[in-house]
N, CA, C and O atoms as CSV, one atom per row, in Angstrom:
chain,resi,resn,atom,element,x,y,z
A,1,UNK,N,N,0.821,-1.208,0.000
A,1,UNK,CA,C,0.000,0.000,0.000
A,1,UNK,C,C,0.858,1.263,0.000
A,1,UNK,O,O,0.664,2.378,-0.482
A,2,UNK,N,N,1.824,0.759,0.663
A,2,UNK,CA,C,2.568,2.303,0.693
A,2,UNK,C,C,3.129,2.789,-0.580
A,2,UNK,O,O,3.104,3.930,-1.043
A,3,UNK,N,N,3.712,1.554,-1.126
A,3,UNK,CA,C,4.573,2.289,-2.490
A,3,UNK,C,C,3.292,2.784,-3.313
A,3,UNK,O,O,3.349,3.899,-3.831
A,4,UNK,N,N,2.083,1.967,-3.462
A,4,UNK,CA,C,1.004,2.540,-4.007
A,4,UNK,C,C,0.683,4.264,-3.941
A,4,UNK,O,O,0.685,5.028,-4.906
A,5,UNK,N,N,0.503,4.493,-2.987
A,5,UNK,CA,C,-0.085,5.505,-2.078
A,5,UNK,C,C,1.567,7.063,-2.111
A,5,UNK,O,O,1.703,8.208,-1.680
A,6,UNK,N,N,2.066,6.469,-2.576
A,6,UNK,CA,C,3.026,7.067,-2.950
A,6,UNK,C,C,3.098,7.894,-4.087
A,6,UNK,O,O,3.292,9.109,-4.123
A,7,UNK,N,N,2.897,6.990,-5.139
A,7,UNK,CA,C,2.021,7.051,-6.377
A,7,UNK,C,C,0.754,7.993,-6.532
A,7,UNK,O,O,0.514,8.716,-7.499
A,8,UNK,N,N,0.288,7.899,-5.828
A,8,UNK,CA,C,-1.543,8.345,-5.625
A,8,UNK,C,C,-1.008,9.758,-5.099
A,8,UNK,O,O,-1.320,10.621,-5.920
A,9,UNK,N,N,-0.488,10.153,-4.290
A,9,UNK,CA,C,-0.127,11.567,-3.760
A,9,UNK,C,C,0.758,11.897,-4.670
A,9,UNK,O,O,1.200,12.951,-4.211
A,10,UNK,N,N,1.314,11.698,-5.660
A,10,UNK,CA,C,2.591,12.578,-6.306
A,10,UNK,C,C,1.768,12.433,-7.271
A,10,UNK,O,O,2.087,13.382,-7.987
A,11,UNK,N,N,0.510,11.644,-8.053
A,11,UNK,CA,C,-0.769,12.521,-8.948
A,11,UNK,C,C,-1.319,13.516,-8.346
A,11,UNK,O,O,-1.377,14.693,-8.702
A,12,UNK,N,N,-1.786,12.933,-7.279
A,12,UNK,CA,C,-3.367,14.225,-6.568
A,12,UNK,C,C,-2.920,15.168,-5.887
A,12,UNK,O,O,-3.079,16.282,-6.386
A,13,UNK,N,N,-2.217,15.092,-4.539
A,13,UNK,CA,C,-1.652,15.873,-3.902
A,13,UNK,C,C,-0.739,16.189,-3.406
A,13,UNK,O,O,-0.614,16.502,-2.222
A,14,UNK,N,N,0.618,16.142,-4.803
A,14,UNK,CA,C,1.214,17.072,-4.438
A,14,UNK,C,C,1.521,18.202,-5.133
A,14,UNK,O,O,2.481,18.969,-5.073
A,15,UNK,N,N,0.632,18.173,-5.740
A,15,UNK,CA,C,0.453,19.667,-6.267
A,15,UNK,C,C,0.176,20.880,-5.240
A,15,UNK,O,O,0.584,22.010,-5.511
A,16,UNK,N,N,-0.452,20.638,-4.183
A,16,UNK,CA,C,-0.648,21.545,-2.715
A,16,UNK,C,C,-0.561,21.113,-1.611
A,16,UNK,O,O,-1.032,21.876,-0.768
A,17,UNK,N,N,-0.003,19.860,-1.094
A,17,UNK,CA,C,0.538,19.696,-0.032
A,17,UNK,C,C,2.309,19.628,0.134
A,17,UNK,O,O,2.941,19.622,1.191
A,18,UNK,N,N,2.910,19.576,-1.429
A,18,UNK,CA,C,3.870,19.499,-1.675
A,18,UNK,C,C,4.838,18.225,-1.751
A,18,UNK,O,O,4.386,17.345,-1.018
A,19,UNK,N,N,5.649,17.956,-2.191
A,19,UNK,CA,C,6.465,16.420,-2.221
A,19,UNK,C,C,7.038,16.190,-0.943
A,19,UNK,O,O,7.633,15.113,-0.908
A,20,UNK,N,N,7.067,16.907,0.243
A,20,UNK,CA,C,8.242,17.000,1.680
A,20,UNK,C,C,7.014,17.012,2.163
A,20,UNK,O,O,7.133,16.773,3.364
A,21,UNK,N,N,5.554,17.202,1.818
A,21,UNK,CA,C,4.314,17.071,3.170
A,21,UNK,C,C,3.882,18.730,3.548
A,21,UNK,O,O,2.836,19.192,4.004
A,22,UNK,N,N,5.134,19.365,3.155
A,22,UNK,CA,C,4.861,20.479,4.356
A,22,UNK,C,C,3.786,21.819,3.859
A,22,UNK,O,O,3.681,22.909,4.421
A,23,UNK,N,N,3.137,21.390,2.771
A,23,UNK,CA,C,2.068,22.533,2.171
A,23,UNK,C,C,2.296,23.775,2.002
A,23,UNK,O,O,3.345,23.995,1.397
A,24,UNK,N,N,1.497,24.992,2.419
A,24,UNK,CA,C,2.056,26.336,1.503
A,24,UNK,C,C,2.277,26.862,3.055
A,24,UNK,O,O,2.719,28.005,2.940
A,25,UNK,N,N,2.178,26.571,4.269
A,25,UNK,CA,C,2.439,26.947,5.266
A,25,UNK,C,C,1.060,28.225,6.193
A,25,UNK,O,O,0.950,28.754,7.299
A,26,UNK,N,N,0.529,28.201,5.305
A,26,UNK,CA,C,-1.025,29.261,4.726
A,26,UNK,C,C,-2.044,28.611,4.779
A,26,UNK,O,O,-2.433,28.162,5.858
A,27,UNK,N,N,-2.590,28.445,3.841
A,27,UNK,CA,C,-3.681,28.269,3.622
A,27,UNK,C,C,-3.767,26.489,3.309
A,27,UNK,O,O,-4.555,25.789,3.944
A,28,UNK,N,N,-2.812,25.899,2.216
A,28,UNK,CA,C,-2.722,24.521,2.327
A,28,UNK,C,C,-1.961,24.111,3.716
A,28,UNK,O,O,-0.849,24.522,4.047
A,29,UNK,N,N,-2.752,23.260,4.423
A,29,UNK,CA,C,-2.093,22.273,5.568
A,29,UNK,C,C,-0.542,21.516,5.476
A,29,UNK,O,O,-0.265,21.056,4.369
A,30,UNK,N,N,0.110,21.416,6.172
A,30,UNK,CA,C,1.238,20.709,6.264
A,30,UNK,C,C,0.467,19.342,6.167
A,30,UNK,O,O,-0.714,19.687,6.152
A,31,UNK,N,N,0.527,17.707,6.079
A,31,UNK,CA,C,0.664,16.357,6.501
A,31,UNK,C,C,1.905,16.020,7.393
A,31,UNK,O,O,1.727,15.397,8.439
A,32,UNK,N,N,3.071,16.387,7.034
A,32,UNK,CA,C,4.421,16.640,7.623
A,32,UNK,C,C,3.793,17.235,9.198
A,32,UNK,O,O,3.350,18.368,9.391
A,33,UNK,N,N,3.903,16.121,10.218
A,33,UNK,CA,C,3.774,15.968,11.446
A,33,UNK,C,C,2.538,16.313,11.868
A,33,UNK,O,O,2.425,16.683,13.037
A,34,UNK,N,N,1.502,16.268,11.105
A,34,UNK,CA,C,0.216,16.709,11.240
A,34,UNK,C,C,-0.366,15.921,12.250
A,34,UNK,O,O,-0.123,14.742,11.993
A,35,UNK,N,N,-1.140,16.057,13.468
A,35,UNK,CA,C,-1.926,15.298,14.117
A,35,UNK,C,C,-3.221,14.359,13.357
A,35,UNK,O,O,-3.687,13.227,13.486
A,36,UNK,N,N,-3.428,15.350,12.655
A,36,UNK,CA,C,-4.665,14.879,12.022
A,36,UNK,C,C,-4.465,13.710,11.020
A,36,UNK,O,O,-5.344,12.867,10.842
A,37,UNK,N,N,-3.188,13.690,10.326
A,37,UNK,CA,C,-2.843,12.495,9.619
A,37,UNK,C,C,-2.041,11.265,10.308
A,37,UNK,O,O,-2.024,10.104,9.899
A,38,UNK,N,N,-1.356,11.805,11.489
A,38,UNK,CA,C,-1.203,10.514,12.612
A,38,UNK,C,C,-2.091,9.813,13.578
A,38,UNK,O,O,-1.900,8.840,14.307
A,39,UNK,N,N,-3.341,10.753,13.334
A,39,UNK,CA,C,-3.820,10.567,14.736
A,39,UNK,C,C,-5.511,9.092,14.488
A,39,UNK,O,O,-5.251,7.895,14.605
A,40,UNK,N,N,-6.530,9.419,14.271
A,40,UNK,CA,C,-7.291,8.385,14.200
A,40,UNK,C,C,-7.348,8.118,12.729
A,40,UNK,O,O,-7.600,9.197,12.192
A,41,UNK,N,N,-7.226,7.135,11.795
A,41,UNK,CA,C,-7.789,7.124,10.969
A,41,UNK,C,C,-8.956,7.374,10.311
A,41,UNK,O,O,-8.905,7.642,9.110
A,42,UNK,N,N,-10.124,7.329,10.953
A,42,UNK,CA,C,-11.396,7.096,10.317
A,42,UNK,C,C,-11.516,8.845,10.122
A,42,UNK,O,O,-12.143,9.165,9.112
A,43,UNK,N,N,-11.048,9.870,10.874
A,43,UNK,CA,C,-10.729,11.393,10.544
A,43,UNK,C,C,-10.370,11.804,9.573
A,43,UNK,O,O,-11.033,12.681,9.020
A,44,UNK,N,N,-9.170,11.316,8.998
A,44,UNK,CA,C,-8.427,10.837,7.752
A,44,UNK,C,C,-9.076,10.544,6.404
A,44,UNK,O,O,-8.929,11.078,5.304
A,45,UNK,N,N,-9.815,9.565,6.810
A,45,UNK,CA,C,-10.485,9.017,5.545
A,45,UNK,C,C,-11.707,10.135,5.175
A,45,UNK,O,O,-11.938,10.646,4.079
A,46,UNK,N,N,-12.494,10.362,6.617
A,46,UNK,CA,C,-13.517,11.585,6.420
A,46,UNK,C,C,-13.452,12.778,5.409
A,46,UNK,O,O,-14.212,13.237,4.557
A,47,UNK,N,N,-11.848,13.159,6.022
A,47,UNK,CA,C,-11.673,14.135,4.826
A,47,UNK,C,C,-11.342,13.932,3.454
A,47,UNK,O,O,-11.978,14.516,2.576
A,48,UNK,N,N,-10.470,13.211,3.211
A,48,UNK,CA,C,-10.829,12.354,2.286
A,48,UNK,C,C,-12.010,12.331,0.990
A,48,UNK,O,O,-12.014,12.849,-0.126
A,49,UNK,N,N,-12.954,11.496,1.704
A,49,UNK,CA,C,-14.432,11.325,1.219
A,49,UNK,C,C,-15.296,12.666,1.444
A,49,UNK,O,O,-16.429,12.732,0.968
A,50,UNK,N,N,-14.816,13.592,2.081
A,50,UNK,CA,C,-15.916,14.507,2.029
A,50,UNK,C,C,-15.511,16.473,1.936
A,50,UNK,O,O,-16.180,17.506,1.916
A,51,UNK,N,N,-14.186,16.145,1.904
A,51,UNK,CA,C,-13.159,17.279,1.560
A,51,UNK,C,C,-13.140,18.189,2.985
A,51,UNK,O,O,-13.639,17.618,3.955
A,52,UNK,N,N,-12.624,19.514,3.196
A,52,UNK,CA,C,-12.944,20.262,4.127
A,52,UNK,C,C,-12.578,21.638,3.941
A,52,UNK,O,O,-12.274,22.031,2.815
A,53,UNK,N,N,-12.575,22.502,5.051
A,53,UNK,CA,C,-12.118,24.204,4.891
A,53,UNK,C,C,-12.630,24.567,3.415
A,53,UNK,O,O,-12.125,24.964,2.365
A,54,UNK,N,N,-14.475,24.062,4.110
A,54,UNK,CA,C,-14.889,24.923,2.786
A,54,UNK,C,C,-14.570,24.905,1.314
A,54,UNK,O,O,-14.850,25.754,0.466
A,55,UNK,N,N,-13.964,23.830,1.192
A,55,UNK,CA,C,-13.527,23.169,-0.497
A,55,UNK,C,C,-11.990,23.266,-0.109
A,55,UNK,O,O,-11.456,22.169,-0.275
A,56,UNK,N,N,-11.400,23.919,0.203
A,56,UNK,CA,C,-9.775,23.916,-0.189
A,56,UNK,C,C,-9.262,22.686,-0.146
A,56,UNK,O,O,-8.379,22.355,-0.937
A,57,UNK,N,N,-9.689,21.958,0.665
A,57,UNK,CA,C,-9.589,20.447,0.533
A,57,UNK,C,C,-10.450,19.729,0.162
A,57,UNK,O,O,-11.277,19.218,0.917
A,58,UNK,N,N,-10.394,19.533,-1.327
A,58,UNK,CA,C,-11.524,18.971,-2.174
A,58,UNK,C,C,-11.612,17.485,-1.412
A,58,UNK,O,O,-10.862,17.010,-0.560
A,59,UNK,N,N,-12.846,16.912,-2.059
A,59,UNK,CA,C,-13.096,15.469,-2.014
A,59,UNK,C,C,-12.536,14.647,-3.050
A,59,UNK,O,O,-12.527,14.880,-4.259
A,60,UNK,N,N,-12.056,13.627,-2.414
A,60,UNK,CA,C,-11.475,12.801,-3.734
A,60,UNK,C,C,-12.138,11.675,-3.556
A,60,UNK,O,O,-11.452,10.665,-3.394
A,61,UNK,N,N,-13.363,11.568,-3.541
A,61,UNK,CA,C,-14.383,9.951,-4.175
A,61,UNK,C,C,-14.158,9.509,-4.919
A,61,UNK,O,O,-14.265,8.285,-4.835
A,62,UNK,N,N,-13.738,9.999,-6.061
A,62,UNK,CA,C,-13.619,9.649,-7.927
A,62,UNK,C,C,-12.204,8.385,-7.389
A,62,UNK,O,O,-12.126,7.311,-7.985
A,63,UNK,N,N,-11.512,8.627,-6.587
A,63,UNK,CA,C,-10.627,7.563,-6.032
A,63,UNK,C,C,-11.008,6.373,-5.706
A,63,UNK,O,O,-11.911,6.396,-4.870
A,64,UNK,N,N,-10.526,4.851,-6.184
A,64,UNK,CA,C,-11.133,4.201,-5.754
A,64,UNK,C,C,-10.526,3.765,-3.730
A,64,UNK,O,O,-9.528,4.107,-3.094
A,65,UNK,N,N,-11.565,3.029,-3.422
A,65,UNK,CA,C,-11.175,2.506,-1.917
A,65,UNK,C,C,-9.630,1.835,-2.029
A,65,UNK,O,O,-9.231,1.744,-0.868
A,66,UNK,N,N,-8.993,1.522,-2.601
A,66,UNK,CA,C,-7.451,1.175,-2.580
A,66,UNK,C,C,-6.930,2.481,-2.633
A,66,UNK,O,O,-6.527,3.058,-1.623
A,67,UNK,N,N,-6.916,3.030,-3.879
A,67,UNK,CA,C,-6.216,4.283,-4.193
A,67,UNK,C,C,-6.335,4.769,-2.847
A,67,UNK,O,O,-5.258,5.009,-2.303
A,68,UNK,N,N,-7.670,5.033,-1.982
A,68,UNK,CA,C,-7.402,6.119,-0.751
A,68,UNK,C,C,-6.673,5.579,0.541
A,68,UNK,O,O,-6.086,6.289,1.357
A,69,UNK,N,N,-6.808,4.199,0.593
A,69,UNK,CA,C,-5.903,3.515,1.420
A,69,UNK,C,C,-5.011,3.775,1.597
A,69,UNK,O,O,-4.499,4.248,2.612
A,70,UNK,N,N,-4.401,3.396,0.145
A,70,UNK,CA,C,-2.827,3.490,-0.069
A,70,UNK,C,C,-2.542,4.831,0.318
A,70,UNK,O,O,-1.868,4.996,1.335
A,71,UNK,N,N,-2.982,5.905,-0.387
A,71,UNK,CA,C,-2.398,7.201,0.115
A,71,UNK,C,C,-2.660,7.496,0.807
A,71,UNK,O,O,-2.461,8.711,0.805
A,72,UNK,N,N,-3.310,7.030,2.085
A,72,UNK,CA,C,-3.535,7.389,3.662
A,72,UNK,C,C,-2.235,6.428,4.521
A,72,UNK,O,O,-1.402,6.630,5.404
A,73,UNK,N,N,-2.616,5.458,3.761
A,73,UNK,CA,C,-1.344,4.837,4.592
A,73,UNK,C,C,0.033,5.605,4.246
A,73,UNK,O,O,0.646,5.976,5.247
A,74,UNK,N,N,0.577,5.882,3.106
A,74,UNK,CA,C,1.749,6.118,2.817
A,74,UNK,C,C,1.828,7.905,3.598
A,74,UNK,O,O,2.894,8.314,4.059
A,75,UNK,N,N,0.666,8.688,3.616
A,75,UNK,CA,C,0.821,10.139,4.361
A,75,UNK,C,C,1.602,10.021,5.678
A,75,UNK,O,O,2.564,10.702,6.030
A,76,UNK,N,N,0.905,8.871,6.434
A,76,UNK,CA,C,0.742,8.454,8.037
A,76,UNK,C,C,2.098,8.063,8.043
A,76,UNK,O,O,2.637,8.601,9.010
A,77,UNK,N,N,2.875,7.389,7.417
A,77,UNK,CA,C,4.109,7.141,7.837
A,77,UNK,C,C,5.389,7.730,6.760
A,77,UNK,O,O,6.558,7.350,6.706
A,78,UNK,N,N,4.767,8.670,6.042
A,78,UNK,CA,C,5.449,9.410,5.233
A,78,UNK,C,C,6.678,10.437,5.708
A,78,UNK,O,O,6.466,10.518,6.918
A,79,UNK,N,N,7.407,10.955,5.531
A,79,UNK,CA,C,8.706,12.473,5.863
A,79,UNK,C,C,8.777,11.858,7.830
A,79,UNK,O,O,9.191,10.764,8.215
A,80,UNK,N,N,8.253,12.948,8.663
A,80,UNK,CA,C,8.260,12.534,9.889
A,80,UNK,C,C,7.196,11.826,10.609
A,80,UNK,O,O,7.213,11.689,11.832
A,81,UNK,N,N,6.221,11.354,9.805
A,81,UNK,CA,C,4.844,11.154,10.233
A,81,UNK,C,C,5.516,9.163,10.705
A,81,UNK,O,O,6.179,8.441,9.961
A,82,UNK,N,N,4.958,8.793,12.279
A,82,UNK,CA,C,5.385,7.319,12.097
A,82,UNK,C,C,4.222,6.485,12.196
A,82,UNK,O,O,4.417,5.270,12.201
A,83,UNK,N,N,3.122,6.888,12.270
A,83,UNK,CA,C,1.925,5.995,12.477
A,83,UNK,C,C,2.369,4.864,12.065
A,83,UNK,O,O,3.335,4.979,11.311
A,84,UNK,N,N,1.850,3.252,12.385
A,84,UNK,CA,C,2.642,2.378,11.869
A,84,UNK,C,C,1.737,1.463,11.403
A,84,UNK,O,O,2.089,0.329,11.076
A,85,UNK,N,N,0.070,2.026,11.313
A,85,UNK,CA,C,-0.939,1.146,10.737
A,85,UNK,C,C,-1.174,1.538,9.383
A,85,UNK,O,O,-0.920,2.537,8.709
A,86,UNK,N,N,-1.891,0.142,9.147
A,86,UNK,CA,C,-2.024,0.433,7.424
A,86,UNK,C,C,-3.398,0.945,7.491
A,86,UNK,O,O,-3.995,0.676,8.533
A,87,UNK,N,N,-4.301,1.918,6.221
A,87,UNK,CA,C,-5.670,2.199,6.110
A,87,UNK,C,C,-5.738,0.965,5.024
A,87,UNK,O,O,-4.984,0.831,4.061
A,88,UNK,N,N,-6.865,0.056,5.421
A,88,UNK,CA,C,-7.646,-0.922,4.505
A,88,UNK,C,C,-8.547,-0.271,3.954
A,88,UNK,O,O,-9.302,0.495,4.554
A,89,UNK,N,N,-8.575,-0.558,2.466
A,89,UNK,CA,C,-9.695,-0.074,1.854
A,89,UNK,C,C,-10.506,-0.801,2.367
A,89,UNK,O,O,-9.407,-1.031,2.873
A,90,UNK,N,N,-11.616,-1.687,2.961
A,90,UNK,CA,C,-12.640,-1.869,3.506
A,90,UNK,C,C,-12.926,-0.940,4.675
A,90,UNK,O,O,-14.047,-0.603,5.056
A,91,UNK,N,N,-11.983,-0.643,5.091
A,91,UNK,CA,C,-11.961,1.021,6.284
A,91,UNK,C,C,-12.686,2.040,4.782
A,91,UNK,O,O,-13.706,2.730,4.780
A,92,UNK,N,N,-12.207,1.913,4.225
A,92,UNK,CA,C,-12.367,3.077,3.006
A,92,UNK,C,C,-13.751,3.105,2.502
A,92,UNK,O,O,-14.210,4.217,2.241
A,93,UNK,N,N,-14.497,2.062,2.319
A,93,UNK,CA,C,-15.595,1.221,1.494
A,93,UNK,C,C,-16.402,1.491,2.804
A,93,UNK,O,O,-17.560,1.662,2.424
A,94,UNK,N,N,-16.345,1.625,4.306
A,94,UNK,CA,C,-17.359,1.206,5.230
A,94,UNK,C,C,-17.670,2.917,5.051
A,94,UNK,O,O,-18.842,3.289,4.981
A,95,UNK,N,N,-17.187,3.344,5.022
A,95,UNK,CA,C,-16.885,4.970,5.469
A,95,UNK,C,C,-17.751,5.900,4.330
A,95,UNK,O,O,-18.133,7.040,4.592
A,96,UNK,N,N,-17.998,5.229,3.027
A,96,UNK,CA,C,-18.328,5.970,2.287
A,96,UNK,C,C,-20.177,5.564,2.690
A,96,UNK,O,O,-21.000,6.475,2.611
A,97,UNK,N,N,-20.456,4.659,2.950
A,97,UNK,CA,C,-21.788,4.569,3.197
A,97,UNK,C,C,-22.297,5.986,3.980
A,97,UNK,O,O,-23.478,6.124,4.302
C-alpha cells in the first residue's frame, strides 16, 4: 500500500501539499507531522471522502477505496509522520456509506 499511495499523492496531492508534506504553510495544511494524519484514521479518511475548509480540501471519491488507502497509509508514515498502521480499503468502502 505504501509504495502505491506514494504514487496516488505525487498525482493528486502534491500539487498543494507538496512532495516533503509540508504545504504552503497558509492556507494549504502541512501532513508533515500533522496530528490529524497521525492521529485516528477514520478522521483521515472523512476528509478524504468529504473534503474540508470549505472546499480547499476537495473530495477525492472519484478515487477508488485502494487508491485512498494506499495514500492514507503512505501520508501516516510518510517524511516525519510514524503511524505504523495500514488504512484498509474496507476502512475506506465502510466509510463511504
Amino acid at each position: 500500500l505504501v509504495a502505491r499511495g506514494e504514487k496516488v499523492y505525487a498525482s493528486n496531492c502534491v500539487a498543494c501539499h507538496k512532495a516533503d508534506g509540508k504545504g504552503d504553510g497558509q492556507k494549504i495544511k502541512a501532513l508533515d507531522g500533522s496530528a490529524v494524519v497521525t492521529g485516528d484514521a477514520a478522521a483521515q479518511v472523512k476528509i478524504l471522502l468529504e473534503g474540508a475548509a470549505g472546499g480547499a480540501m476537495p473530495a477525492w471519491k472519484q478515487l477508488s477505496d485502494t487508491d485512498l488507502a494506499a495514500v492514507l497509509t503512505y501520508t501516516r508514515s510518510a517524511w516525519s509522520n510514524t503511524a505504523a498502521d495500514a488504512v484498509q480499503p474496507a476502512e475506506v468502502k465502510a466509510a463511504r456509506k
